[in-house]
FINUVO-741707 format. One record per atom (N, C-alpha, C): residue in three letters; residue number from 1; x negated, z, y negated; atom name. Coordinates in steps of 0.001 Angstrom, whole numbers, plus 524288, in hexadecimal, padded with zeros to 5 digits. Each point is the difference from the previous one (the first is absolute). Example, Ala and Ser with C-alpha at 12.3 -4.5 7.8 and 13.67 -1.06 7.14 Angstrom:
% residues 2
ala/1/7CC7A/81E78/8163A/N
ala/1/8037A/80000/7FB5A/CA
ala/1/7FC7C/80000/7FB50/C
ser/2/8015E/7FD30/7FBE6/N
ser/2/7FCCC/8003C/7FB5A/CA
ser/2/80302/802DA/7FBBE/C
***
This chain:
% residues 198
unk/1/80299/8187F/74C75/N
unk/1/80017/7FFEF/805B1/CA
unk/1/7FC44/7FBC8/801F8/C
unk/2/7FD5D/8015E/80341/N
unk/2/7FB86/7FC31/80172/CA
unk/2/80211/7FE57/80695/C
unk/3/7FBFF/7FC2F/801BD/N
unk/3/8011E/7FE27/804A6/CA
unk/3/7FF03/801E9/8052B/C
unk/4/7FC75/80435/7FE41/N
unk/4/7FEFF/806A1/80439/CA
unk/4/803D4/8014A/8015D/C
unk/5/80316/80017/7FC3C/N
unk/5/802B2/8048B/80084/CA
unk/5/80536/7FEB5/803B5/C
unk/6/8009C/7FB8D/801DC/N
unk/6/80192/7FE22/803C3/CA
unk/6/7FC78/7FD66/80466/C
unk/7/7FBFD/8028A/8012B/N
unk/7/7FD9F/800CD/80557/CA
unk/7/800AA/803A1/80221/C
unk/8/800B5/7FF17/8053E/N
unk/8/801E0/80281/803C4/CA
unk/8/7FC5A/7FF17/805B1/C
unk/9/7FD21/8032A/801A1/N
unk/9/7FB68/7FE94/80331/CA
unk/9/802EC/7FF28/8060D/C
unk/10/7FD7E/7FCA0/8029C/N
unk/10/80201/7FD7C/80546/CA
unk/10/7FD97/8039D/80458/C
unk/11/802B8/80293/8044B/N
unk/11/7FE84/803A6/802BC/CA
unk/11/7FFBA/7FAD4/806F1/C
unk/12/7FA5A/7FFDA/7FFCE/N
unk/12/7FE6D/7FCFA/80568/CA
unk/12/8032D/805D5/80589/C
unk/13/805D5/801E7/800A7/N
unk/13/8005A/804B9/8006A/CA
unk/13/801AD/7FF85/8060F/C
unk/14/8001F/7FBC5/80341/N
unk/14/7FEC6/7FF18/805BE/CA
unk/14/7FA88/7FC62/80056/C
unk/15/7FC87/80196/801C2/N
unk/15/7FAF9/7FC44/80124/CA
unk/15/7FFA8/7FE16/803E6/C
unk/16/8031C/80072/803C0/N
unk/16/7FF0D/7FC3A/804D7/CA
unk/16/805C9/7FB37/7FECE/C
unk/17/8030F/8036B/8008F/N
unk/17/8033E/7FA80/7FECE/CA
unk/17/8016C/7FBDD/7FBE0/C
unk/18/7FD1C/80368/7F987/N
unk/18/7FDBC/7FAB2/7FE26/CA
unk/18/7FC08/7FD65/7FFB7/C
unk/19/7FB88/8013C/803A8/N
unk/19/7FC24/7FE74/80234/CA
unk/19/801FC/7FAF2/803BF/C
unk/20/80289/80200/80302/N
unk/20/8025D/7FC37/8040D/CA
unk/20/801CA/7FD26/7FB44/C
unk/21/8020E/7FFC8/7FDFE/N
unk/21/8041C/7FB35/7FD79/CA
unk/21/7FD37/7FB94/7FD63/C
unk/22/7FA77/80382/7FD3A/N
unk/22/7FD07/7FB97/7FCAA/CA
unk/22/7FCDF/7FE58/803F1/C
unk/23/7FEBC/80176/804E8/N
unk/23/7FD76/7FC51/8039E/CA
unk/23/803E1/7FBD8/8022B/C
unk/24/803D8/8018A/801AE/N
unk/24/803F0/7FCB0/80120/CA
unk/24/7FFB8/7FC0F/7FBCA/C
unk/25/802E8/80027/7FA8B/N
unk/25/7FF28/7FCEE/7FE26/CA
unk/25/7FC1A/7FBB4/7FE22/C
unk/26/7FBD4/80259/8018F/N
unk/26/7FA66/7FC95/7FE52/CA
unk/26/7FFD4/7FB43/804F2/C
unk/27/80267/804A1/8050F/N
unk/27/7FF2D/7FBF0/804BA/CA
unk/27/8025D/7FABB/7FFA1/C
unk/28/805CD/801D2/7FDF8/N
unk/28/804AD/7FD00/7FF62/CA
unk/28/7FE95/7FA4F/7FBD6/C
unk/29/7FE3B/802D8/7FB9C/N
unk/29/7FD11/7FBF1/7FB60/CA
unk/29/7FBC2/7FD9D/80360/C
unk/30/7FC7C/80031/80411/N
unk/30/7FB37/7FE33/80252/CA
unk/30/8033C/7FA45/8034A/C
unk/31/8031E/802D7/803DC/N
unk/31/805B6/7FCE0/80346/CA
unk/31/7FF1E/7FB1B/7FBE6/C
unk/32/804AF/8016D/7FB31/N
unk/32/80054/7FB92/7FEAF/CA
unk/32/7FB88/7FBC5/7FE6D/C
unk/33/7FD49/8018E/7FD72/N
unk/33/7FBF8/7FBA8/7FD3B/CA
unk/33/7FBA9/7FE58/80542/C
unk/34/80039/80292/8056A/N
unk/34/7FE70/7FD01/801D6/CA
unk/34/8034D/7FC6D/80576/C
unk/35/80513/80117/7FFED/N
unk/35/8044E/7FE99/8013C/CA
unk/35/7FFAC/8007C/806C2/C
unk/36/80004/807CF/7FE38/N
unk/36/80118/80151/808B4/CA
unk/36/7FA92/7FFA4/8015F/C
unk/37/7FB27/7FD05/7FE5B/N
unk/37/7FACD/8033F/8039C/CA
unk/37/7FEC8/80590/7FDEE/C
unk/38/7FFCF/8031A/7FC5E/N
unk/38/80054/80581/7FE25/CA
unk/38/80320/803A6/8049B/C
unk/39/802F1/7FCC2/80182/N
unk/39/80463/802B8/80397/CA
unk/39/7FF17/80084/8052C/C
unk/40/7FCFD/7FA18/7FFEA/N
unk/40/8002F/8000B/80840/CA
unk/40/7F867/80374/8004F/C
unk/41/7FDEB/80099/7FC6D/N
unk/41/7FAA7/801DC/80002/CA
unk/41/8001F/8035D/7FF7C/C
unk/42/80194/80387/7FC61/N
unk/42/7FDD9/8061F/7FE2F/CA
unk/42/80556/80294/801C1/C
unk/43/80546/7FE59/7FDFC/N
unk/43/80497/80436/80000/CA
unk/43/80482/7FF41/80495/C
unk/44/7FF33/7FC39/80380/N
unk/44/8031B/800FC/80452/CA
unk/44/7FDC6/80199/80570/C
unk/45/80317/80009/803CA/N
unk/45/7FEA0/80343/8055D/CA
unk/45/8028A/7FCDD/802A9/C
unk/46/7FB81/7FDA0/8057E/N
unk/46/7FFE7/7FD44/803B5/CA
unk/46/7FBD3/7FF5E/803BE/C
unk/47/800B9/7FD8C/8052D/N
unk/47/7FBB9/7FFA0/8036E/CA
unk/47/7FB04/7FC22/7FD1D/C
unk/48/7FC0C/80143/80194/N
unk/48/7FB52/7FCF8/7FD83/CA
unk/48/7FD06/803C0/8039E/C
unk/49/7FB56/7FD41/7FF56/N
unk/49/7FB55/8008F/802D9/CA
unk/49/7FEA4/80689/7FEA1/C
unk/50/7FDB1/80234/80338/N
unk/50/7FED9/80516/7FFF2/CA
unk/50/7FA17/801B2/7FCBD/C
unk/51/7FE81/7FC2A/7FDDE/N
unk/51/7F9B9/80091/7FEE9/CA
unk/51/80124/7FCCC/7FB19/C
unk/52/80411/7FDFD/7FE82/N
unk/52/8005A/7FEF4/7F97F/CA
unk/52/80060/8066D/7FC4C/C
unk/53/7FCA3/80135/7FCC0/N
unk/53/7FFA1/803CE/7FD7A/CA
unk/53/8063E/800F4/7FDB8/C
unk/54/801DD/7FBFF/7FD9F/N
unk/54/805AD/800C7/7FD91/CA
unk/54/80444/80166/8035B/C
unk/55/7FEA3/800A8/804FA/N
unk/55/80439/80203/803C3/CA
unk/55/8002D/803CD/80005/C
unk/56/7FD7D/803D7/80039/N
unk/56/80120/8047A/80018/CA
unk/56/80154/80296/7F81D/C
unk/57/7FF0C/7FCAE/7FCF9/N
unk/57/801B0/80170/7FA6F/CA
unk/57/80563/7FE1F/8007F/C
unk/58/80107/7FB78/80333/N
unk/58/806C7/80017/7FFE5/CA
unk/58/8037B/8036E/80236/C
unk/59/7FD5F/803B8/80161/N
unk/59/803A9/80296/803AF/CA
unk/59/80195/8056D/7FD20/C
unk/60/7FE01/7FE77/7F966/N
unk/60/803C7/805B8/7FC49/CA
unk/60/800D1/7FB04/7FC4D/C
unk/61/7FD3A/7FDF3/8000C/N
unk/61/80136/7FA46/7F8AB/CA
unk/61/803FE/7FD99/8013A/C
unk/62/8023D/7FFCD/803C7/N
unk/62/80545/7FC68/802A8/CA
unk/62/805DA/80228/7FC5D/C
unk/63/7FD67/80541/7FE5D/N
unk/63/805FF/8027E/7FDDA/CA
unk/63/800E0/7FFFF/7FAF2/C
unk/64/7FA90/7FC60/7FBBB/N
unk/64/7FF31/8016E/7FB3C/CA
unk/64/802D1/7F8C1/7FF55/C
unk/65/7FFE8/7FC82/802D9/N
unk/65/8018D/7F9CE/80015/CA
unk/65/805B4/7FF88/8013D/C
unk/66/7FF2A/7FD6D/7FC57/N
unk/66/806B4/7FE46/8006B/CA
unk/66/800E7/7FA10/7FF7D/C
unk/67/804DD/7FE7E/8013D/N
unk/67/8004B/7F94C/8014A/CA
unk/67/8001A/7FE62/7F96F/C
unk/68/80381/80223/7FD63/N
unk/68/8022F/7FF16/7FA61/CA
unk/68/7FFBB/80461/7FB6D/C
unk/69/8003C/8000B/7FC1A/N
unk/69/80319/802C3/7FC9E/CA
unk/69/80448/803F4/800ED/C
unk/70/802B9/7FC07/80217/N
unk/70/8044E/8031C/80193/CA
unk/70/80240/80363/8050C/C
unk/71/7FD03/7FEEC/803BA/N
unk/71/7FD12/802C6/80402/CA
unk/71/7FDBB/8054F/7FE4C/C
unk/72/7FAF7/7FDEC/7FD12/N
unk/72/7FE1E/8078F/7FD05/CA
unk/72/804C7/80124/7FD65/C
unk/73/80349/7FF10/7FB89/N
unk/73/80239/80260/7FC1E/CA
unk/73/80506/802E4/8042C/C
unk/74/80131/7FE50/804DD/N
unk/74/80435/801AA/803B9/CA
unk/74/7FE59/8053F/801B7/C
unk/75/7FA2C/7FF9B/802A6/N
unk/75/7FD89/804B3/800A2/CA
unk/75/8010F/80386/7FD49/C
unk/76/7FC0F/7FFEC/7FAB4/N
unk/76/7FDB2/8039B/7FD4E/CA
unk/76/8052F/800C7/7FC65/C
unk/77/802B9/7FFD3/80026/N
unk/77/80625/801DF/7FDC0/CA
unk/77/80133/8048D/802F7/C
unk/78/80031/7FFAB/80521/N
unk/78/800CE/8055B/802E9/CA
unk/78/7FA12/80460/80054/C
unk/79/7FA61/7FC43/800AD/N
unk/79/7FC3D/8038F/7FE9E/CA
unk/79/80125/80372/7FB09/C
unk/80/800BA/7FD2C/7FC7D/N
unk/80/7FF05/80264/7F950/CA
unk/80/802AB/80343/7FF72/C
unk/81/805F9/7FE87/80395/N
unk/81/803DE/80388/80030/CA
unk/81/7FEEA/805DF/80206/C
unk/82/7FDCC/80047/80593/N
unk/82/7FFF4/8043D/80381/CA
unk/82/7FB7F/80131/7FFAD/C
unk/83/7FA7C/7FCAA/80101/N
unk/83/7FAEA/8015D/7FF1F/CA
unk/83/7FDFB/804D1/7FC47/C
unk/84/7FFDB/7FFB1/7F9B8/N
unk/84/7FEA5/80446/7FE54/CA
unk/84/80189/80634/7FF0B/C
unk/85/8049B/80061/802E7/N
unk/85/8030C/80515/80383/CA
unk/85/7FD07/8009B/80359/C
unk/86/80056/7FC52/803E0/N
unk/86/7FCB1/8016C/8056C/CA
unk/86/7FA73/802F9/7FE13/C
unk/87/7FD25/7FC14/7FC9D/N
unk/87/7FBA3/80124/7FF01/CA
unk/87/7FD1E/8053E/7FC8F/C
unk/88/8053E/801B3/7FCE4/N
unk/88/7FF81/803C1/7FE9A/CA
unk/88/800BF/8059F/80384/C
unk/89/80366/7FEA9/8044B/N
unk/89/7FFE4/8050B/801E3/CA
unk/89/7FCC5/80109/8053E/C
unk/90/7FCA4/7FB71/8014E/N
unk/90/7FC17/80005/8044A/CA
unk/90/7FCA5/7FF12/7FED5/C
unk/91/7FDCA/7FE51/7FBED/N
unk/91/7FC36/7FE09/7FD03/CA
unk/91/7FCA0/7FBAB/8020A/C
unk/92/7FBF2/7FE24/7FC4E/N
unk/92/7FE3B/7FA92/7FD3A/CA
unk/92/7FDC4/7FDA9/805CE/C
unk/93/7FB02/80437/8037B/N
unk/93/7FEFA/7FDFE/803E1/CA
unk/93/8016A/7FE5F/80318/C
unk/94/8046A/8045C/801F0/N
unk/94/80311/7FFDA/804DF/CA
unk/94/80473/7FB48/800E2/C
unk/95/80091/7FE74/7FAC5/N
unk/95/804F9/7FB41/8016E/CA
unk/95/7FB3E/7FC46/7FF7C/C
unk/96/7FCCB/7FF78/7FE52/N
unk/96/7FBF4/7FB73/80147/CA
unk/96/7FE55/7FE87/80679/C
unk/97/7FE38/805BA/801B5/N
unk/97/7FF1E/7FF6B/8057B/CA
unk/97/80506/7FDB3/801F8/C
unk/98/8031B/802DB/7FF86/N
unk/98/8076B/7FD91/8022F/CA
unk/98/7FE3D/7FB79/80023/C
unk/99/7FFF9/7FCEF/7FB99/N
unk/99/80107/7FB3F/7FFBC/CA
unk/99/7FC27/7FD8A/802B0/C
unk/100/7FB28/7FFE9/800A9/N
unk/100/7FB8D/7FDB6/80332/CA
unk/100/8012D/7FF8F/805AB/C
unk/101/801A6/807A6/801F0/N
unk/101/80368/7FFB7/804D5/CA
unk/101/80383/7FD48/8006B/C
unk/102/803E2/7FE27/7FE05/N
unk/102/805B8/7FBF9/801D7/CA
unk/102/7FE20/7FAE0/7FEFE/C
unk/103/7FB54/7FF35/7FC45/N
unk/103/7FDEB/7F967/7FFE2/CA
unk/103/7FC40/7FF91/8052B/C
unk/104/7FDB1/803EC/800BE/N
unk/104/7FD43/7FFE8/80559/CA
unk/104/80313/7FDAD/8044C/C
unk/105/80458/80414/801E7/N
unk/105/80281/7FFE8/803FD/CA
unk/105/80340/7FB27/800EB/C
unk/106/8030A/7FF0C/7FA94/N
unk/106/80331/7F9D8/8023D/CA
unk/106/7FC28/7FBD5/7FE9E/C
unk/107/7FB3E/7FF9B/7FD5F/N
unk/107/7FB2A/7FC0A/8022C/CA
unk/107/8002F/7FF33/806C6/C
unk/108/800C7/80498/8013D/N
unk/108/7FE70/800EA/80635/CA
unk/108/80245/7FF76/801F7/C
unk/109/804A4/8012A/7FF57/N
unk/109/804C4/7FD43/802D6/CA
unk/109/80095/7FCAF/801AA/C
unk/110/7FF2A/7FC09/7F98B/N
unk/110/80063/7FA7A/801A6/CA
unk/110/7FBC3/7FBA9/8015B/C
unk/111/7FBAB/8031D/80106/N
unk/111/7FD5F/7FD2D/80324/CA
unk/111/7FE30/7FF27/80636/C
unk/112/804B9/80650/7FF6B/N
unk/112/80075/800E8/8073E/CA
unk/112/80435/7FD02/80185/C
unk/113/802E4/7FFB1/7FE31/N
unk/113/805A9/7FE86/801CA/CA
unk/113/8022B/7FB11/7FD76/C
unk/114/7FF0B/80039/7FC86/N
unk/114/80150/7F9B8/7FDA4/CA
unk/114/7F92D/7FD3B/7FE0B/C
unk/115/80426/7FA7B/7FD61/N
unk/115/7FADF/7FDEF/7FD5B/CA
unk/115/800FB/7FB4F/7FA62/C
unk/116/804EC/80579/7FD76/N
unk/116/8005A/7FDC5/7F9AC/CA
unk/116/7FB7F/800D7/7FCE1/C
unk/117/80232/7FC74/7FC07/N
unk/117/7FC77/80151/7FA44/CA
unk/117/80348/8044E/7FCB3/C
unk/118/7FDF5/804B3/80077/N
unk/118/80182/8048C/7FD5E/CA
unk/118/7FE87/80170/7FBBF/C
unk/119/803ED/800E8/7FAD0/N
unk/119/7FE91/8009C/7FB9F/CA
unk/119/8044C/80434/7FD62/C
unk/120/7FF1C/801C0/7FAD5/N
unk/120/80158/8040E/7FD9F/CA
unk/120/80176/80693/7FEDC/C
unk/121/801A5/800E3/7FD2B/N
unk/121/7FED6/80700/7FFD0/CA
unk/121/80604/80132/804F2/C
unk/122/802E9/7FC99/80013/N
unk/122/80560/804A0/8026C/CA
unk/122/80013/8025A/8031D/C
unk/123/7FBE9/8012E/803EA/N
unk/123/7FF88/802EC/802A1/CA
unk/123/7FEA5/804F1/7FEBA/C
unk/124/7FC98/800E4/7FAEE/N
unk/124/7FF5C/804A0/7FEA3/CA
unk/124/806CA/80089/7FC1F/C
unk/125/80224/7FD5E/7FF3F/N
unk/125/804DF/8000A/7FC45/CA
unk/125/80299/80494/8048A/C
unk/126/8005B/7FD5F/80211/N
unk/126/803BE/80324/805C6/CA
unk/126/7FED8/8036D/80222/C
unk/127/7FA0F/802CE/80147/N
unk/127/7FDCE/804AD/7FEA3/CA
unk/127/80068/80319/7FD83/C
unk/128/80039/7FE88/7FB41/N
unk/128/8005D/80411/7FB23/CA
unk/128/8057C/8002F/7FF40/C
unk/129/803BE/7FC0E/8019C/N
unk/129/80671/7FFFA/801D9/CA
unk/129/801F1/8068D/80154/C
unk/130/7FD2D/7FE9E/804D0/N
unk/130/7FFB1/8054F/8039B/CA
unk/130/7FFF0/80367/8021F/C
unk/131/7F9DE/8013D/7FCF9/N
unk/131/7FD73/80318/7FEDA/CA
unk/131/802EA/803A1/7F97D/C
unk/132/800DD/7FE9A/7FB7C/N
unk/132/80325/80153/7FD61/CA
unk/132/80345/80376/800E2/C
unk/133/80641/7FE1A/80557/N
unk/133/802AC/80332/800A4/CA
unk/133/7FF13/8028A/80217/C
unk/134/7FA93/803AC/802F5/N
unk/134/7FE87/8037F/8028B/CA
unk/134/7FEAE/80489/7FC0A/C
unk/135/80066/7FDEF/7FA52/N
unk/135/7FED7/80550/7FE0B/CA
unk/135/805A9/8032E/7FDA7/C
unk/136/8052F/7FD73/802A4/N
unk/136/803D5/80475/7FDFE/CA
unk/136/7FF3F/80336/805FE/C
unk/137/7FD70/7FFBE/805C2/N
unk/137/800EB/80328/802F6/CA
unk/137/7FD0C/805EE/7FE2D/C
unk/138/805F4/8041D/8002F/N
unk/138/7FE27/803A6/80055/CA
unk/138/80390/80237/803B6/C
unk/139/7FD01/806E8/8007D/N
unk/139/80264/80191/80477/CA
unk/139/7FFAD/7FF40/803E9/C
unk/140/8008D/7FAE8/802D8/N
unk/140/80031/7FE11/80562/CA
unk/140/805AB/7FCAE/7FEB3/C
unk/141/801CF/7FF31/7FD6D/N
unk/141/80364/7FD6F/7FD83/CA
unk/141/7FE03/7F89A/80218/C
unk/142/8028A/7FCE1/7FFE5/N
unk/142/7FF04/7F9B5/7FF8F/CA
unk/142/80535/7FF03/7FB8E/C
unk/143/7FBD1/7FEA7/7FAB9/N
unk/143/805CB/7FCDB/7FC13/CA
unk/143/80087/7FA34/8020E/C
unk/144/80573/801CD/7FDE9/N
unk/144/80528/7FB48/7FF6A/CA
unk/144/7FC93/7FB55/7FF85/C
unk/145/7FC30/7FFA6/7FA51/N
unk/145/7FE7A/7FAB0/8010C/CA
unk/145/7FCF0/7FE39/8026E/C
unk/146/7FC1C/803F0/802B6/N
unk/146/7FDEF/7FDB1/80604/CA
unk/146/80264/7FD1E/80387/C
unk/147/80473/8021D/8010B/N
unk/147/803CB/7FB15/802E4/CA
unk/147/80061/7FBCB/7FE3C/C
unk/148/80257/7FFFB/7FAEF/N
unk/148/80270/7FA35/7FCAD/CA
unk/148/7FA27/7FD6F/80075/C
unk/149/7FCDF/80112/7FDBB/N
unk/149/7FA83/7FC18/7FFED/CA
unk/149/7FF19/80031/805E3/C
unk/150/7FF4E/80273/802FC/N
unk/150/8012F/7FD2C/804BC/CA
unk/150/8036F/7FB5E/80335/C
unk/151/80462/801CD/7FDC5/N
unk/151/803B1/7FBAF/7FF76/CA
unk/151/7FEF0/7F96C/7FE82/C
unk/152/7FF4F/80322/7FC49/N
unk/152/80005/7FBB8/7FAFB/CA
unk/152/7FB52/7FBAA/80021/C
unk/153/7FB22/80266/80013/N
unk/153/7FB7B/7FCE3/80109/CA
unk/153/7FDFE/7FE8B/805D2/C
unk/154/7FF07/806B7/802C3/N
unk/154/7FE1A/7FC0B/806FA/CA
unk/154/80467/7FD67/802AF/C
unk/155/802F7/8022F/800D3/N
unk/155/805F0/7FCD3/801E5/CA
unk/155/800B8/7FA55/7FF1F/C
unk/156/7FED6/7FE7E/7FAC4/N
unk/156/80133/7FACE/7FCDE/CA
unk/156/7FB5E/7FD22/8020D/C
unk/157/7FB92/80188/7FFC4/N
unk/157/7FA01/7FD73/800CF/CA
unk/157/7FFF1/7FE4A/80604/C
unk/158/8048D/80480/802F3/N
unk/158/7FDA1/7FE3C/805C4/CA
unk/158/8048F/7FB59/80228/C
unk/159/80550/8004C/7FAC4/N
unk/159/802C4/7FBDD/801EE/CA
unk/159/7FCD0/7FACE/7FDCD/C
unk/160/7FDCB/7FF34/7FCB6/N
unk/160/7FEA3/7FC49/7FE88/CA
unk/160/7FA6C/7FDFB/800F2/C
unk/161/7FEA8/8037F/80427/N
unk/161/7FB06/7FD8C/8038E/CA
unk/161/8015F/7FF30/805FE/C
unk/162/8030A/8030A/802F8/N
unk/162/80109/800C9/8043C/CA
unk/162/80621/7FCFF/801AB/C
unk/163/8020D/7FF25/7FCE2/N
unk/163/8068E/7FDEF/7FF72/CA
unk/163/7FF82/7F962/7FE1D/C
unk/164/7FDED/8015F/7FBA2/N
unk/164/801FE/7FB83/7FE1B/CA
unk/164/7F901/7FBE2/80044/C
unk/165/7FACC/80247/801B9/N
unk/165/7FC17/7FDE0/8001E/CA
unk/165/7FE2B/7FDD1/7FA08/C
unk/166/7FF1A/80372/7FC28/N
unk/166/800A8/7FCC5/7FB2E/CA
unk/166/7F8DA/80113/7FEF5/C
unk/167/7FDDB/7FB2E/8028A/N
unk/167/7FAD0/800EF/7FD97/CA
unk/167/7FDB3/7FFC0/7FCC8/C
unk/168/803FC/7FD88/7FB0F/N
unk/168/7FCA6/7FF76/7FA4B/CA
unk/168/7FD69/804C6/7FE8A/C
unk/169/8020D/802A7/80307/N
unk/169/7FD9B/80664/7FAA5/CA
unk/169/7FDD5/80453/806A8/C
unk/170/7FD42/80164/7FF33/N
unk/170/7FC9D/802E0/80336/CA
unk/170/80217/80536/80150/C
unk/171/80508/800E4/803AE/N
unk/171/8037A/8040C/7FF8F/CA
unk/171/7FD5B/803F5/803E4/C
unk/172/7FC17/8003B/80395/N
unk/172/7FC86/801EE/80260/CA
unk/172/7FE51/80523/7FDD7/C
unk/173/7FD3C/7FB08/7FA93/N
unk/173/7FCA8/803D8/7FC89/CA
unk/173/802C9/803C9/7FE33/C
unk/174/803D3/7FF43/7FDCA/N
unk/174/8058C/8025A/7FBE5/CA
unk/174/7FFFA/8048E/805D6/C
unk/175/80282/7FF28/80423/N
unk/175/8014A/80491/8037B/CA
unk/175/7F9DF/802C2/80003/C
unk/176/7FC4C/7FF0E/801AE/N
unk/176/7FA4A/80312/80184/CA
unk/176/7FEEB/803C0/7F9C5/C
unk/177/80156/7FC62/7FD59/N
unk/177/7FF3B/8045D/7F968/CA
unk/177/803E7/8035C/800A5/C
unk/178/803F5/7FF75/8014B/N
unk/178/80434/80459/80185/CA
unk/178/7FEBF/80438/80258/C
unk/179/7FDF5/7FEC7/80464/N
unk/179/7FCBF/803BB/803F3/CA
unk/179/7FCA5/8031F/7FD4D/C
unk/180/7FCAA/7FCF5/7FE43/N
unk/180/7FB2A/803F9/7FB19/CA
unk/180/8024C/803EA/7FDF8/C
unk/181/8040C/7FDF7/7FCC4/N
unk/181/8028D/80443/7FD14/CA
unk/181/80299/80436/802A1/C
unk/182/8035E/8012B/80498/N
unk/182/7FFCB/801CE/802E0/CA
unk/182/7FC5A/80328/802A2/C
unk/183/7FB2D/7FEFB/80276/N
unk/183/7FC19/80209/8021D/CA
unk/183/7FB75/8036C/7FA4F/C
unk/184/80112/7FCCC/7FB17/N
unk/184/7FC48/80321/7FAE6/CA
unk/184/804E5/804D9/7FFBF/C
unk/185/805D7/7FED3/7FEDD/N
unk/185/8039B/803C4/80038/CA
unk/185/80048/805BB/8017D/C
unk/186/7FFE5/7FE66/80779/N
unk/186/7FEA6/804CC/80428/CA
unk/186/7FA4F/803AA/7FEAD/C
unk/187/7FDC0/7F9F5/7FCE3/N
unk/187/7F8AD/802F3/8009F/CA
unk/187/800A4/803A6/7FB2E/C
unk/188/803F9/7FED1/7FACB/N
unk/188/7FDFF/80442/7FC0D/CA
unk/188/8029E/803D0/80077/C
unk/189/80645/7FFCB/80334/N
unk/189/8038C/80453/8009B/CA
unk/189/7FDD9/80510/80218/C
unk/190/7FD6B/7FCFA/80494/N
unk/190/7FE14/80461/801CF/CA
unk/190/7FB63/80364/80077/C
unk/191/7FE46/7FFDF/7F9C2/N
unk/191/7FCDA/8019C/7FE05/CA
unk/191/7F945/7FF81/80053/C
unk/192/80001/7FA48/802ED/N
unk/192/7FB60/7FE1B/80145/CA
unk/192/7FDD8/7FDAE/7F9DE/C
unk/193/7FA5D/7FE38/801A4/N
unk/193/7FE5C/7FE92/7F9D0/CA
unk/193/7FADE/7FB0C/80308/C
unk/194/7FFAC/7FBC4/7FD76/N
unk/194/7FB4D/7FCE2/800A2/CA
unk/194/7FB51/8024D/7FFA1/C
unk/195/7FD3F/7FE3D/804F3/N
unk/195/7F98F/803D3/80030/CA
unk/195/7FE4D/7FE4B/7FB79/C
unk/196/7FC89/8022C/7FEE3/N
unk/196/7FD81/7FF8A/7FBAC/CA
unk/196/800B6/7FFD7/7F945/C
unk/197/805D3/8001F/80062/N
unk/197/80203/7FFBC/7FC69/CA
unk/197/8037F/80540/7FDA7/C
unk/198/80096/8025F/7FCCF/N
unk/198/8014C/805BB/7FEF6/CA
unk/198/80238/7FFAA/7FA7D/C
***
């Protein structure tokens, strides 16, 4: 018996969301060794001058930065989880665009309306949340766990931004990725498809 014969080949078998992860992590490894400028330069989202070139690159790189370790590993537990489902049944592009769209939009958000330093993937977490339970609708049917994750996640996010004011964590974002998922939801149910994309 040789040492072949226990290989077993590694299937790269979601490409965007372990794409996302090893950028994340590289960002995350960058974070540390240069302790938070990696973070406030390339991977977070905030007001700055309109004619710095990196402003407008923060406004999708904001979702690949994370504060810690443990920050990404919180994420990408529910990405790794839900992501390569999603990705398999809408495929490789289209949750890429998703995700550009919901890093777009709460970039924009929060530079209309607030003026944090915005960082990490959960906004697409909560998207793909979502978006997910939109694929048991059939019929004209709404499942059971559309409610509960309704429940469960916007309900909770809006007490703990709107109730209790808890600004450590960017509950904005968390509700607006909600929305995405929602609005990508309605967009595939009803049999629409991304231009250009087929």
């Amino acid at each position: 018996m040789h040492i072949a014969d226990f290989y077993i080949p590694l299937d790269y078998n979601s490409p965007v969301i372990l794409s996302c992860l090893f950028c994340s992590l590289f960002a995350c490894f960058l974070n540390f060794l240069t302790r938070g400028k990696t973070n406030r330069l390339f991977f977070s989202n905030y007001r700055s001058s309109i004619f710095h070139p990196l402003f407008y690159v923060r406004l999708f790189t904001h979702s690949i930065g994370h504060k810690n370790f443990q920050h990404l590993i919180h994420n990408f537990l529910f990405l790794l989880l839900i992501g390569p489902m999603m990705e398999e049944k809408y495929g490789s592009i289209p949750i890429l665009l998703m995700f550009l769209i919901t890093s777009f939009g709460i970039a924009l958000w929060n530079l209309i309306f607030h003026d944090y330093c915005v960082l990490g993937a959960s906004g697409n977490v909560y998207m793909l949340i979502v978006l997910s339970s939109f694929t048991n609708i059939t019929q004209g049917k709404i499942p059971l766990t559309l409610i509960f994750i309704f429940i469960f996640y916007i309900v909770s996010e809006m007490k703990s931004n709107l109730v209790e004011g808890n600004q450590k964590v960017y509950h904005t974002g968390h509700l607006l990725g909600a929305l995405f998922g929602i609005l990508f939801g309605l967009y595939f149910y009803y049999g629409l498809s991304i231009p250009f994309i087929q």
